[in-house]
MINU-142117 format. One record per atom (N, C-alpha, C, O): x, y, z; residue in one letter. Coordinates in pm, whole numbers, plus 50000, padded with zeros to 5 digits. Atoms other than C-alpha are relative to their C-alpha. Layout:
BEGIN
XYZa
...
//
This chain:
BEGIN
500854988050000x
500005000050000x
500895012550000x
501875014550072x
498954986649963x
501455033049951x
499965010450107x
498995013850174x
500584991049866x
502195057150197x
500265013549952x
501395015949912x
499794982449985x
502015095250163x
500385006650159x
500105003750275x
499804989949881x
503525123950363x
498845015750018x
498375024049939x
500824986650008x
501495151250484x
500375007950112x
501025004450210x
499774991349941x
501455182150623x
497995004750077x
497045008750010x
501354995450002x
498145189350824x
499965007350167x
500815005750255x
500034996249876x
496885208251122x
498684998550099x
497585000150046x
500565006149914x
495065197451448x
498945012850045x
498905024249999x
501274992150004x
491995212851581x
500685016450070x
500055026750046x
499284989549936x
494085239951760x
500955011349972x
501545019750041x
499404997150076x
495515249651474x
501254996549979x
501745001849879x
498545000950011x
499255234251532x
500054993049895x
499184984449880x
499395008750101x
501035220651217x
500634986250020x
501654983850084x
499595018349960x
501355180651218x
500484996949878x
499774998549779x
499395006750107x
503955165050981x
499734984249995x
499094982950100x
499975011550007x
503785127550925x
499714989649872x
499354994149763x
500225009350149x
503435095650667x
498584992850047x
498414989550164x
501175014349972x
499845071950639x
500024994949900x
500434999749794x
500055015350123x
499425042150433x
498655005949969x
497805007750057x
501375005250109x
496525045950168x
500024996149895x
501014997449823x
500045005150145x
495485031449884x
500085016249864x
500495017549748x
499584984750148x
495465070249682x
499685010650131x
499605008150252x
499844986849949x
495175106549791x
499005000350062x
499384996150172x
501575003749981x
491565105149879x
500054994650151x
499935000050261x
500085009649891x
491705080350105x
500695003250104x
500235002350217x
498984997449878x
494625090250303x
499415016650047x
499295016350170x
501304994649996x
492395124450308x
498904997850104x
498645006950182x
500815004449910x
489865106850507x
500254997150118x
499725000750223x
499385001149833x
492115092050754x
500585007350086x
500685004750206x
499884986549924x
493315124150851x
498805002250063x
498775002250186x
501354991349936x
489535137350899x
499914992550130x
499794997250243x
500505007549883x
489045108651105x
500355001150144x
499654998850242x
499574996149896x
491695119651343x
500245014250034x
501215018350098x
500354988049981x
490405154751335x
501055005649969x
501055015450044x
499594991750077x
493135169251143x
500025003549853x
499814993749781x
500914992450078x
492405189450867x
501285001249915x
502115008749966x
498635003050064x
495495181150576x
499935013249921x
498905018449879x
499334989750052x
497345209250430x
499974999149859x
499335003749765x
499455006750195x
499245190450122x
500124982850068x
500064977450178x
499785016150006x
499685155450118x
500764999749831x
500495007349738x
499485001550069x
502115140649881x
500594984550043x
500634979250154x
499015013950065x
504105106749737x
500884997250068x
501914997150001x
498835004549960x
506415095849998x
500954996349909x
502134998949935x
498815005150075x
508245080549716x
500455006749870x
501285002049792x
499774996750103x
507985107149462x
500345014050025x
499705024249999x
498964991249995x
510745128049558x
499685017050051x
500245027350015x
500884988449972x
508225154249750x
499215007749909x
498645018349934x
501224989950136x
506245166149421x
498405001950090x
498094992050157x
500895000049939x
503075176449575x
498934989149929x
499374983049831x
501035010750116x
499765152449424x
498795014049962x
498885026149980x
500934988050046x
496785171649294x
498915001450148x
497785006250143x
501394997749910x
494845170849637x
500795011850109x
500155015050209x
499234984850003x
497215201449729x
498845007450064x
497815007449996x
500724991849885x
495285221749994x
500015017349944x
500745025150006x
499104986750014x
495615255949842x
498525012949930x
498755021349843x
500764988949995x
492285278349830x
500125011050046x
500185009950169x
499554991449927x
492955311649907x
499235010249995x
499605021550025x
501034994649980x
489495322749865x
499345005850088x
498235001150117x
500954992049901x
488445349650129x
498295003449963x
497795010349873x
501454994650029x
484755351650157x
499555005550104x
499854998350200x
500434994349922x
482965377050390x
499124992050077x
498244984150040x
501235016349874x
481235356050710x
499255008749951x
499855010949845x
501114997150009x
478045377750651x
499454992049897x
498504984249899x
500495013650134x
477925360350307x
499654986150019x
498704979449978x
500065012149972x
479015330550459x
498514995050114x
498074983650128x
500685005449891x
476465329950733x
498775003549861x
498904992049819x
501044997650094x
473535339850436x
499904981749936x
498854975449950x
499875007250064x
475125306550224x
499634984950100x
499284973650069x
500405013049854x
474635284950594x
498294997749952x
497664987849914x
502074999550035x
470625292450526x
500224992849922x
500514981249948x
500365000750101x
470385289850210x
500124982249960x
499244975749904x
499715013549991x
472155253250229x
499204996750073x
498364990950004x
501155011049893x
469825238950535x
499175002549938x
498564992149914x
501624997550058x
466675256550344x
499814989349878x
498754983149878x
499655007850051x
467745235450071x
499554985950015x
498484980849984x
499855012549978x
468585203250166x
498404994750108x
497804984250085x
501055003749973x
465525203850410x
498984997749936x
498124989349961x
501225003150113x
463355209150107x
499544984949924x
498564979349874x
499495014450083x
464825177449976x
500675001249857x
500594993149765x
499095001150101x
467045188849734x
501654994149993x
502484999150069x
499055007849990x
469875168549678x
501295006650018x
501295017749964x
499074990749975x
473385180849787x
500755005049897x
501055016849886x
499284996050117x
475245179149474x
499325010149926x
499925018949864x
501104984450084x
471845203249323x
500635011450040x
501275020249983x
500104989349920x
471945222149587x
501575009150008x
501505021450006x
498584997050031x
475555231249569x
500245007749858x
500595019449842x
500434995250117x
475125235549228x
499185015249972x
499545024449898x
501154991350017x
472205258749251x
500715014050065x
500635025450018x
499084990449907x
474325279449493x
501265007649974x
501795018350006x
498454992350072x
477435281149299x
499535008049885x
500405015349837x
500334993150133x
475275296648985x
499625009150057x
499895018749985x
500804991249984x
473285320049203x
500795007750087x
500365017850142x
498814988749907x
476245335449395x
500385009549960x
501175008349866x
499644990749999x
476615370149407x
501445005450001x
501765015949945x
499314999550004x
479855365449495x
501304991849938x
501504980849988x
498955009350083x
482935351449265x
500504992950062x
500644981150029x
498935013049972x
485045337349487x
498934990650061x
499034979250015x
500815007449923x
482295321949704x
499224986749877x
499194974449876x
500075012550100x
480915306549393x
501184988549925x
500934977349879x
498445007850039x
484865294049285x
499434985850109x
499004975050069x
499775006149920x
484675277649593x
498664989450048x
498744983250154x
501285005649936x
481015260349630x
500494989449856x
500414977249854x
500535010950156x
481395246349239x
501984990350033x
502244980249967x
498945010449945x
485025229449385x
499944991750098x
500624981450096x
501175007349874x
483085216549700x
499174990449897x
499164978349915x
501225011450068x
480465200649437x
500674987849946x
500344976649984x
498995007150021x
483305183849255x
500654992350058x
500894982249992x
499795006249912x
484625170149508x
499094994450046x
499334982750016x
500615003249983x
481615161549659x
499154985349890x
498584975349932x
500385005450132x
480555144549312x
500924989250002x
500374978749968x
499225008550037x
483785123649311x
499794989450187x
500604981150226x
500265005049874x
482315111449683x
500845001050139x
500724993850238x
499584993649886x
484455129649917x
498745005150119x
497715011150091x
501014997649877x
482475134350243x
499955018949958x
500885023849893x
500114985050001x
481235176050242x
501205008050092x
501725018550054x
499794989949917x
482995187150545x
501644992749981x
502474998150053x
498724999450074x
486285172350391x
500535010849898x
501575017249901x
499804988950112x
485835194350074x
500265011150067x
501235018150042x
499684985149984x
485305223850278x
500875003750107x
500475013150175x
498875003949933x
488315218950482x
500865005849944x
501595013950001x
499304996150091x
489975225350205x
500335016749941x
501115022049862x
500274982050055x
489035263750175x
499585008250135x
498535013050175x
500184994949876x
490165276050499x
499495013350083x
499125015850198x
500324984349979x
489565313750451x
498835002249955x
498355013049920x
501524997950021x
486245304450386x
498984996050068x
497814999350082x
501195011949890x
484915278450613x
500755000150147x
501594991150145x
499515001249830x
486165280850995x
500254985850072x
499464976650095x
500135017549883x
487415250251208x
498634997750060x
498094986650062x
501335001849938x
484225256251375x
498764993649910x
498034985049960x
500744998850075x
482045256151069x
500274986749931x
499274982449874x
499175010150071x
483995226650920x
499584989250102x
498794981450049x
500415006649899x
483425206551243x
498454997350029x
497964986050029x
501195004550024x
480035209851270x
499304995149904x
498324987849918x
500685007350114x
479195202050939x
500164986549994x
499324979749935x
499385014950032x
481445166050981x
499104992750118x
498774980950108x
501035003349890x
479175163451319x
498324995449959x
497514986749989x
501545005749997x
476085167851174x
499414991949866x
498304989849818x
499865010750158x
477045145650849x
499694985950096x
498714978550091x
500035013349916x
477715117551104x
499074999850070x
498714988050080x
501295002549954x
474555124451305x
499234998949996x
498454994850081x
500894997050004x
472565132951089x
498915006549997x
497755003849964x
500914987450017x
471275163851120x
500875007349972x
501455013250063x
499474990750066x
473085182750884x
499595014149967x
500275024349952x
500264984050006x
470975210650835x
499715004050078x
499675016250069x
499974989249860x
470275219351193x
501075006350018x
501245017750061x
498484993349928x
474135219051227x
500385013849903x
501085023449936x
499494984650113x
474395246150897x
499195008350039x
499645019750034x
501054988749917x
471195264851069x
500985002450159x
500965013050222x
499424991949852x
473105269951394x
501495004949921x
501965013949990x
498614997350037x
476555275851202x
500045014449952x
500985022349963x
500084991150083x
474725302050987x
499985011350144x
500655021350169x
500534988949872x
473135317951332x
501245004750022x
501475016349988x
498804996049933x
476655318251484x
500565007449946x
501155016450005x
499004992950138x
478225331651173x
499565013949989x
500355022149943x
500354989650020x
476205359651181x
500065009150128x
500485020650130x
499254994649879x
476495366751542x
501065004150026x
501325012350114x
498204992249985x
480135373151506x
499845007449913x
500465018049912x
499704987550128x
479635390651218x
499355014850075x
499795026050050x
501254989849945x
476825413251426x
501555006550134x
502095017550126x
499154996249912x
479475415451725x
501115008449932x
501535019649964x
498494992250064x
482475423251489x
499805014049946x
500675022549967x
501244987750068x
480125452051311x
500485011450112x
501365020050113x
500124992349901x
479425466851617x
501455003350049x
501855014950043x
498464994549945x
483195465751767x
500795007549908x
501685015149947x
498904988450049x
484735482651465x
498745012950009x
499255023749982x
500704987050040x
481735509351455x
499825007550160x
499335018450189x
499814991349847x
482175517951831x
501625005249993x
502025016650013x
498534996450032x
485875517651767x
500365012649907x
501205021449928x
499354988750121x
486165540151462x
500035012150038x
500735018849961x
500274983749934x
485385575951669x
501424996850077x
502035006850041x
499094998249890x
488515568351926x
501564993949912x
502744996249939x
498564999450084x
490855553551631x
500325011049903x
501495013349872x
500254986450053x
489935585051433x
501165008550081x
502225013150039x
499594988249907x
491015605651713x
501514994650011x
502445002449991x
498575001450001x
494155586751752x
500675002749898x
501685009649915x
499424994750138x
495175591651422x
499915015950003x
500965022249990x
500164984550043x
494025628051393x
501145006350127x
501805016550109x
499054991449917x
496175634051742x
501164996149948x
502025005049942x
499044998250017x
498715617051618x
500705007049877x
501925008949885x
499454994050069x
499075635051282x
500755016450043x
501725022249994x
500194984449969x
498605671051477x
501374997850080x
502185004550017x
499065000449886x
501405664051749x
501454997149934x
502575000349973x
498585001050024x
503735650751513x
500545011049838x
501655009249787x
500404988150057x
503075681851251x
500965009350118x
501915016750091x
499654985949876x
504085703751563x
501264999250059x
502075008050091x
498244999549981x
507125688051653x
501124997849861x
502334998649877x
499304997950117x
508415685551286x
500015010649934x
500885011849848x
499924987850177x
507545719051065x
499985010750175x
500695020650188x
500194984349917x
506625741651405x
501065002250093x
501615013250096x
499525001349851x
508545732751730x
501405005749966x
501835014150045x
498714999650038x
512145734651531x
499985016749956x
501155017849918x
499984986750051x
511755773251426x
500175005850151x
500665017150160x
499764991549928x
511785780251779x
501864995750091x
502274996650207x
498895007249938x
515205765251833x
500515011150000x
500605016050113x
499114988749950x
517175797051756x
499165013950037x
499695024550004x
500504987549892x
514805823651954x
500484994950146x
500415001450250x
499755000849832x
516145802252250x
501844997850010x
502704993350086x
498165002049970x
519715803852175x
500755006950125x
501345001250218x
499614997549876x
520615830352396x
499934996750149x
500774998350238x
499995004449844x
518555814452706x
501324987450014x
501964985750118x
499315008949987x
520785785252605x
501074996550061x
501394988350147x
498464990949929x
524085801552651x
499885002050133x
500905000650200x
500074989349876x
522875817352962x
500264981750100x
501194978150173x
500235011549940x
521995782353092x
498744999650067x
498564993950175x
500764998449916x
518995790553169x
498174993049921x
496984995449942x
501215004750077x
516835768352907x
499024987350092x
499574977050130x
501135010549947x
513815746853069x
500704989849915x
501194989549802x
499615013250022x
514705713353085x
499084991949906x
499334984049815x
501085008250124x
511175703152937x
500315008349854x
499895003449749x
500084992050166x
511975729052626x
501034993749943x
501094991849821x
498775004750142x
515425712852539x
499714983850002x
500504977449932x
500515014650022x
513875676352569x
499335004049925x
499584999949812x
500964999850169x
511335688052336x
500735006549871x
500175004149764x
499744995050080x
513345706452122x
501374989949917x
501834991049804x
499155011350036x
515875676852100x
499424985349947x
500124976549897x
501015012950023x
512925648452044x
499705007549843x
500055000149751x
500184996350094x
511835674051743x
500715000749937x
500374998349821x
498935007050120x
515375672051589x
499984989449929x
500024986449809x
499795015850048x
515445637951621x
498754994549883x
499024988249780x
501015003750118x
512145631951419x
500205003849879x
500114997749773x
499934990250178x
512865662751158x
501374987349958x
501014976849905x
498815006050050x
516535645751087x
499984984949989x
500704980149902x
499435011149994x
516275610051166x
498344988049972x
498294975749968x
501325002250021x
512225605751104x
499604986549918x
498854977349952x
499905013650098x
512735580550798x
500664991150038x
500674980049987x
498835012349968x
515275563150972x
498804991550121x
498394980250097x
501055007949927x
512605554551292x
499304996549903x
499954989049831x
500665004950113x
509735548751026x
500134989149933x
499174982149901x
499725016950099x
511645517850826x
500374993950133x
500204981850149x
500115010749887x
512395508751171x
498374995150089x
498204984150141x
501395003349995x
508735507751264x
499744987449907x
499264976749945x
500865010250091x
507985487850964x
500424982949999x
499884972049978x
499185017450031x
510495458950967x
499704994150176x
499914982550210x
500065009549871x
509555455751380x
498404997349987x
497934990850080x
501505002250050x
505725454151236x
500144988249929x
499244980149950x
499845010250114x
506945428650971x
500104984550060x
499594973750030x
499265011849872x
508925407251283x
498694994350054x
498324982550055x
501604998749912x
505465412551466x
499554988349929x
499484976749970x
500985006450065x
503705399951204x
500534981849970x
499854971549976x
499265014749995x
506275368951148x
499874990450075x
499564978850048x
500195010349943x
506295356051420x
498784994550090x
498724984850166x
501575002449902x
502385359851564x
499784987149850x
498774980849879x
500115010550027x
502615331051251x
500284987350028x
499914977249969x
499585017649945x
504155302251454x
499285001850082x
498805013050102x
500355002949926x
502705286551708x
500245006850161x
499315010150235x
499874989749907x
504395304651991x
499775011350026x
499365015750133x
500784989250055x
503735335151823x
498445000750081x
498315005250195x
501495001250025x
499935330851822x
499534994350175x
498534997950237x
500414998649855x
500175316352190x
500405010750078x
499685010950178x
500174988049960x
501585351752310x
499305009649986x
499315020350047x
500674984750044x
499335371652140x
498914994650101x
498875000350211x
500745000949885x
496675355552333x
499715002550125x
498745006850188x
500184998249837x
498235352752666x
499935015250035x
499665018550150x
500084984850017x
498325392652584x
499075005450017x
498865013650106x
501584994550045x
495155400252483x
499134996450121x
498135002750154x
501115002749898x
493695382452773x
500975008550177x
500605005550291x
498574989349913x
496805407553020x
499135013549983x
499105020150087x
500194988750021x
495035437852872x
498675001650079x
497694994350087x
500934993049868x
493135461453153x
498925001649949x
498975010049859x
501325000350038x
489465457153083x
499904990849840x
499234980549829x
500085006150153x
489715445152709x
500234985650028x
499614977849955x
499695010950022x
491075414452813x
499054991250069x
498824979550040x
501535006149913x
488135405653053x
498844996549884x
498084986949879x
501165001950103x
485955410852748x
500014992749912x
498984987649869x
500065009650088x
487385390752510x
500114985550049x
499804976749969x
500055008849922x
487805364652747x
498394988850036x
498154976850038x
501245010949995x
484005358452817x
499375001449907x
498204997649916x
500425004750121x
483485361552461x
500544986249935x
500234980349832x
499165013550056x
485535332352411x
499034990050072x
498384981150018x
500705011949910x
483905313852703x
498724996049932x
498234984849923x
501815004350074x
480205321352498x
500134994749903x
499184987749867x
500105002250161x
481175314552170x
500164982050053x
499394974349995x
499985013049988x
482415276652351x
498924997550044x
498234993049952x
501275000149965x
479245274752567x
498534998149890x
497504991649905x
501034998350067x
477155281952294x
500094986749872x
499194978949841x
500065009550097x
478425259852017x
500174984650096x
499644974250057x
500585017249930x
478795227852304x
498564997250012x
497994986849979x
501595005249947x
475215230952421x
499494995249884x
499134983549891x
500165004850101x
474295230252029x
500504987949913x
500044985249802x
499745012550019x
476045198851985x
499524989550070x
499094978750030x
500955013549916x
474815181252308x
498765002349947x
498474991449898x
501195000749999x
471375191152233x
499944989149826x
499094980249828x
500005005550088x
471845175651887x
500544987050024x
501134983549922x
499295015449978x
473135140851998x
501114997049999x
501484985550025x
499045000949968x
476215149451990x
501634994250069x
502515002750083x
499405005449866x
478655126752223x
501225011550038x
502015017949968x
499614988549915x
479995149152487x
501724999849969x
502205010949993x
499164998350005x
483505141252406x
500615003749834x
501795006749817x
500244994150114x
482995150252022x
500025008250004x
500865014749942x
500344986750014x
481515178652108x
500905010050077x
500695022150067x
498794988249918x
484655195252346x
500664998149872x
500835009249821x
498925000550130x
486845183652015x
499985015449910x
500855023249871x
500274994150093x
484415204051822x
500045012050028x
500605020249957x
500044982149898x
483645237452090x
501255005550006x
501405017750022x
498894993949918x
486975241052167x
500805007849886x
501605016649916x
499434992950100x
488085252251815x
499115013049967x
499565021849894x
500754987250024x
485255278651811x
500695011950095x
500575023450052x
499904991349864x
486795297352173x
500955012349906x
501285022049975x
498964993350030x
489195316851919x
501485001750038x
502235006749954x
499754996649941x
491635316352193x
500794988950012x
500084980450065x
499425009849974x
494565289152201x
500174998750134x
500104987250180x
499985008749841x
494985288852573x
498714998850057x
498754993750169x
501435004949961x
491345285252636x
499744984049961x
499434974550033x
499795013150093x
491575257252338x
500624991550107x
499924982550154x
499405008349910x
493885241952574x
499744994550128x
500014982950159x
500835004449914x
492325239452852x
498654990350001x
498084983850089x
501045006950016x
489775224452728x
500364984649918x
499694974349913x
499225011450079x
491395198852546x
500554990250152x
500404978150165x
499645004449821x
492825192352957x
498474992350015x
498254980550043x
501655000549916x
488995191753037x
499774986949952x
499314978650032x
500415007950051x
488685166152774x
500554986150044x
499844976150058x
498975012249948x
491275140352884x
499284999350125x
498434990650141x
500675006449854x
490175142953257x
498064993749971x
497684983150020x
500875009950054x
486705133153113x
499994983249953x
499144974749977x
499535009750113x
487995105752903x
500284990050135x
500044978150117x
499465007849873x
489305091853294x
498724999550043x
498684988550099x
501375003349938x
485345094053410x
499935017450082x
498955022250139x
500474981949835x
485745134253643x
498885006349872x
498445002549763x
501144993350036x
483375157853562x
499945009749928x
500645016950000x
499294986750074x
483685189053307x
500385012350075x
501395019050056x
499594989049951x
483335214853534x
501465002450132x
501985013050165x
498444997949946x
486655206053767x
500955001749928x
501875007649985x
498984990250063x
488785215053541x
500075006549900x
501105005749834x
500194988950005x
487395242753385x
499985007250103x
499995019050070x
499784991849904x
487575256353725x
501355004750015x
501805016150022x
498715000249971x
490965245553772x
500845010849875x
501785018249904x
499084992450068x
492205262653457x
500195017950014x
500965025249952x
500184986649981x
491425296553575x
498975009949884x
498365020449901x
500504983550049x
490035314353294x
498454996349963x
497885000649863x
501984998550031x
486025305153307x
499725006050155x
500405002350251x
500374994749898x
484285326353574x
499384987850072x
499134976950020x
500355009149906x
483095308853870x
498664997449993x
498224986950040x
501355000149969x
479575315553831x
499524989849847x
498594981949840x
500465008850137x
479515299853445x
500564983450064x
499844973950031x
499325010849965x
481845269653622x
498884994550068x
498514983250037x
501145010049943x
478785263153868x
499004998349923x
498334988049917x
501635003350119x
476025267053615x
500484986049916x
499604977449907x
500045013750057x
477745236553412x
500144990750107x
499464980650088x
500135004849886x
478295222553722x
498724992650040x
498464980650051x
501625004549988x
474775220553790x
499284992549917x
498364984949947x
500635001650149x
473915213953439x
500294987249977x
499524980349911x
499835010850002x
475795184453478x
499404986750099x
499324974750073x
500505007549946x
474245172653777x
498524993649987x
498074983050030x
501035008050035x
471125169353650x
499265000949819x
498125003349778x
499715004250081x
472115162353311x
499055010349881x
498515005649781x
500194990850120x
470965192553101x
500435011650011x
499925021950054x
499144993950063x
474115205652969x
499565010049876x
499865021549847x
500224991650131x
472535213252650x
498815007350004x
498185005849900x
500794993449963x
469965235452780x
500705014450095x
500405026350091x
499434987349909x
472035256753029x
500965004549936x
500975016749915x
498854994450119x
475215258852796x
499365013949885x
500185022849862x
500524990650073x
472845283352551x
499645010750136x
499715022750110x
500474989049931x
471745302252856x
501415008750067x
501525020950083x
498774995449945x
474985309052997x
500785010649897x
501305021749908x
499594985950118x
475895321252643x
499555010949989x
500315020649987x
500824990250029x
473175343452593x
500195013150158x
500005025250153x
499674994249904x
474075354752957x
501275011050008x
501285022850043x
498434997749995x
477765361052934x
499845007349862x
500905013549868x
499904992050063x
477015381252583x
499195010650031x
499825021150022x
500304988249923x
474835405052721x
500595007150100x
500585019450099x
498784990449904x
477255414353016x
501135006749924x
501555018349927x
498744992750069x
480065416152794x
499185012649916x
499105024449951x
500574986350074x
478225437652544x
500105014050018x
500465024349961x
500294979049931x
477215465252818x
501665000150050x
502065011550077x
499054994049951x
480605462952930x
501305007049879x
502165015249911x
499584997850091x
482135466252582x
499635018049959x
500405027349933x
500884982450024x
479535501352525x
500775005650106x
501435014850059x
499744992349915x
480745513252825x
501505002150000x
501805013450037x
498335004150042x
484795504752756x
499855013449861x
500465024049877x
500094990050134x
483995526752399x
499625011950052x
500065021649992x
500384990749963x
482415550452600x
500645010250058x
500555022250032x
498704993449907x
485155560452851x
500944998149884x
501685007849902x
498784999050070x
487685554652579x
500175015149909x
501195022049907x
499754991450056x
486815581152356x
500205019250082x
500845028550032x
499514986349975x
486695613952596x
501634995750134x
502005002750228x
499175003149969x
489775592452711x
501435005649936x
502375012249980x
499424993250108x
491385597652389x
500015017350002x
501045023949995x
500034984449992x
490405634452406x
500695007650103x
501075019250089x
499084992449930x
492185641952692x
501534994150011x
502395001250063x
498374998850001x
495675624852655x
500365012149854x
501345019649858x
499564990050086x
495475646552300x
500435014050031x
501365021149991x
499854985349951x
494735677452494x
501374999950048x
502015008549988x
499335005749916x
497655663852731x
501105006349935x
501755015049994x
499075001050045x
500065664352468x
500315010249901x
501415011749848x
499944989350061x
499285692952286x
500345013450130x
501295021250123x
499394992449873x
499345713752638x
501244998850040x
501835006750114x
498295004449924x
502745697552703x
501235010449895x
502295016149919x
499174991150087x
503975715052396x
499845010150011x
500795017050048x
500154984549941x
502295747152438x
500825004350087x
501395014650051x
499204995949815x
504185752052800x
501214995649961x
502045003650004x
498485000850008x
507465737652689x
500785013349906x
501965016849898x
499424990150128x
507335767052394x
500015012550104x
500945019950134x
500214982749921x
505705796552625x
500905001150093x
501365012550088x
499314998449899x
507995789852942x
500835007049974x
500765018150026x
499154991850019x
511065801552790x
499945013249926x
500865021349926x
500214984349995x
509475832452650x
499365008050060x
499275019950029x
499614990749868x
508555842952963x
500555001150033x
500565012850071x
498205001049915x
512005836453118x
500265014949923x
500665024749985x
498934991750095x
513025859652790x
499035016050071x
499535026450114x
500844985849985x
510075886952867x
500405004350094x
500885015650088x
499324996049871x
511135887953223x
501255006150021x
501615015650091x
498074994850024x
514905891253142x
499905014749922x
500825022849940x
500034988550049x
514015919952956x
499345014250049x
499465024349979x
//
């Protein structure tokens, strides 16, 4: 039997190298899914690394709003009783959008040559979500496939509704940062430097404010050396960006994001709802409970959440209970820890898991409005701050001079 090498990655997103025996590409394909990783490239152990044609390589961005529209439109579908390969079909002709249709009529194809669905769309990562991908392979195997694309679509649109809202509360206080920072650095490049030689003589004397020749030495440094910081900005933006692509990377940015004073509280029990919400929708669907942490835990966004829960899953797997260690890991609040708690004791998980969500996004929400709220006459006064700082570093020494005279 031959064996291929592949390159694929685990629900958590880490990159897994290794060889499996199959009879063709396809197949070895499958036995990945089976062990919930999601193959990259796969290729010919014996043919000198050439890739094969089942090459992982969609790079089709499609907008979730779309995507959560195309979730409907599929369950409305298939509930009707239209067949999947139609329906696929019907979807890839009537798409508004190009790439989204690229990518439905390569799904059918695949699908057509009898690849399972939530294999194909595996394959088109910037289009379909681990989450979205998972439930579909859930509710292929259970059986209720179009409940699982009706809750995928809901969800899909819920983030989209959340994400909406966070850049349109955001845009008034990144505005302002931008607009202070053009004005401030305007003032120490074309204005601040003209007053360098009206203070020559205090200079001499020795009698220049300490804040005027720090500012008047920070405004050199920008006028003269401005392009030189600037390409250094860009290449430590570039680094940034490099290495939030490995794995370590991507686990600091997290442990960061969840470090940051108020913000990090918020995205935190958005992570917790988004898991909450997509487990309960798996237990309630028949789900088996240790499927369904596989499947939740790639929705949390959040690799050290992911991880924890992946913990949660193993001590399960020994017979304990879910909610000891979600307690133990620290980052689920205590009060969501007893509600599954409870939920478990008298065995409806998939009933309290949606309430807890719906709970935990309404708190965050008002606390999100209120975070945008204080931020922006936040913003307004470090601007003032820094524009006053300059004012007084300029006027001081021409009072010194008015006085001297």
């Amino acid at each position: 039997m031959p064996t291929f090498a592949y390159t694929a990655r685990d629900m958590s997103g880490k990159s897994i190298t290794g060889e499996v025996e199959a009879g063709n590409e396809r197949e070895a394909s499958s036995i990945l899914a089976e062990k919930s990783l999601f193959p990259v490239s796969i290729k010919d152990a014996k043919a000198g690394g050439a890739l094969t044609s089942l090459t992982v390589g969609s790079n089709k961005k499609v907008k979730g709003q779309t995507m959560a529209t195309f979730y409907g439109q599929l369950a409305s579908l298939l509930r009707s009783g239209v067949p999947m390969i139609r329906a696929l079909n019907v979807l890839a002709d009537q798409s508004s959008t190009p790439a989204l249709g690229e990518v439905l009529k390569d799904i059918r194809n695949r699908v057509e040559d009898g690849e399972p669905i939530g294999n194909a769309m595996a394959r088109h990562p910037k289009a379909f979500s681990d989450m979205a991908v998972n439930m579909v392979r859930a509710g292929t195997e259970g059986g209720f496939l179009e409940d699982a694309l009706d809750r995928v679509g809901t969800f899909t649109e819920l983030q989209e509704d959340l994400k909406g809202r966070t850049v349109s509360a955001m845009a008034y206080p990144v505005f302002l940062f931008c607009v202070g920072t053009v004005v401030v650095t305007s003032l120490l490049v074309f204005f601040v430097p003209k007053f360098d030689q009206l203070f020559a003589r205090l200079r001499e004397k020795g009698e220049m404010p300490a804040m005027t020749e720090g500012l008047l030495a920070f405004s050199n440094l920008l006028r003269d050396y401005g392009w030189v910081i600037l390409i250094a900005l860009v290449v430590v933006g570039v680094l940034i960006k490099l290495k939030l692509n490995t794995d370590s990377g991507k686990d600091t940015a997290d442990k960061v994001k969840l470090k940051i004073p108020v913000l990090g509280g918020i995205l935190m029990n958005l992570a917790v709802a988004r898991f909450c919400r997509v487990l309960g929708t798996l237990l309630g669907n028949g789900v088996p409970i240790l499927r369904s942490l596989e499947i939740s835990r790639s929705a949390t966004g959040n690799r050290l959440l992911s991880k924890s829960i992946a913990d949660a899953t193993e001590n399960i797997r020994s017979g304990e209970s879910l909610a000891k260690p979600l307690r133990s890991s620290g980052y689920f609040p205590i009060a969501v820890v007893e509600m599954i708690s409870v939920g478990e004791e008298s065995n409806s998980l998939d009933t309290v898991l949606p309430e807890i969500a719906d709970s935990l996004e309404k708190r965050t929400f008002r606390r999100l409005d209120l975070f945008v709220r204080l931020l922006e006459p936040l913003m307004l006064l470090i601007m003032a701050i820094l524009v006053l700082a300059v004012v007084l570093a300029l006027l001081v020494p021409v009072l010194k001079s008015s006085t001297s005279i």
